[in-house]
C-alpha positions as CSV (number, residue, x, y, z in Angstrom):
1,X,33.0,-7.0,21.3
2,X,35.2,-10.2,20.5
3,X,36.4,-10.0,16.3
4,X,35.9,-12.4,14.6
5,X,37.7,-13.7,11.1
6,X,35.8,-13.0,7.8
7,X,35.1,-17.3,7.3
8,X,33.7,-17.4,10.9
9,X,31.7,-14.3,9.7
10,X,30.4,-16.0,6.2
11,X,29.1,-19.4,8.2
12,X,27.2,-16.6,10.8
13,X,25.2,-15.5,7.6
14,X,24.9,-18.0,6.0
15,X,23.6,-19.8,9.0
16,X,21.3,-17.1,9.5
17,X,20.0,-16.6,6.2
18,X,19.3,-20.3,6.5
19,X,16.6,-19.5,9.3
20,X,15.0,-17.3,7.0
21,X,11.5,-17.9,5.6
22,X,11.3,-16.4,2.3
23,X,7.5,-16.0,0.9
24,X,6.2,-18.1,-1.9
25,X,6.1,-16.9,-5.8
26,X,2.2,-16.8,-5.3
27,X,2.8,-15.1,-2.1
28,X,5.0,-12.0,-3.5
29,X,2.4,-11.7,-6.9
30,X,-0.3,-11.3,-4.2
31,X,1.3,-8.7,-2.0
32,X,2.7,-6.9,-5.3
33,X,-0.9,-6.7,-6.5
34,X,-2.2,-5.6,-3.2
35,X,0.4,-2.9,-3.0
36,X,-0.3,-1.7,-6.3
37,X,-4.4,-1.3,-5.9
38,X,-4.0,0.6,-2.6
39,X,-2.0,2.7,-3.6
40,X,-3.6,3.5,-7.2
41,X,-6.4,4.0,-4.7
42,X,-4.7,6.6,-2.2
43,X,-3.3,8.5,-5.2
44,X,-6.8,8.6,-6.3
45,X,-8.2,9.9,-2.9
46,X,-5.5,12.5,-2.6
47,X,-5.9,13.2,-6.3
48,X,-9.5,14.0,-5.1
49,X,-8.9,15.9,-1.9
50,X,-6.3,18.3,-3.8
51,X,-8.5,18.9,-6.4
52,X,-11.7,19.9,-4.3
53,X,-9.3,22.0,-1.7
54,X,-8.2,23.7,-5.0
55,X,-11.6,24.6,-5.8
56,X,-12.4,25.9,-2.3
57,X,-9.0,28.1,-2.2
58,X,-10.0,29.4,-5.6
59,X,-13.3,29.9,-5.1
60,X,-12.4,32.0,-2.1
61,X,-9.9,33.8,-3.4
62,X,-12.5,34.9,-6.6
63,X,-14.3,36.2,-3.8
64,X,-11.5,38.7,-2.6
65,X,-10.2,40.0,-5.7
């Protein structure tokens, strides 16, 4: 692999960070807000899962002692 000098290194990136598409303001509130209901609703499903699995485990473990 041919070195090459840190200012030959800086116009790479900067080059390439020039290709880069970066997403709108109304673009990153969107995703942000997407991100944040699916996962208020996973934490909900789990939330719900645990709790009935809970139930079940207790429920059979009332039965054996």
């Amino acid at each position: 692999m041919a070195k090459i000098n840190p200012g030959e290194f800086i116009r790479q990136v900067r080059a390439e960070t020039a290709k880069v598409v970066w997403p709108s303001s109304r673009e990153t509130i969107l995703t942000t807000v997407m991100v944040l209901i699916m996962t208020t609703i996973l934490a909900l499903f789990f939330f719900t899962v645990d709790t009935v699995f809970s139930r079940i485990v207790k429920a059979l473990l009332s039965l054996i002692g």
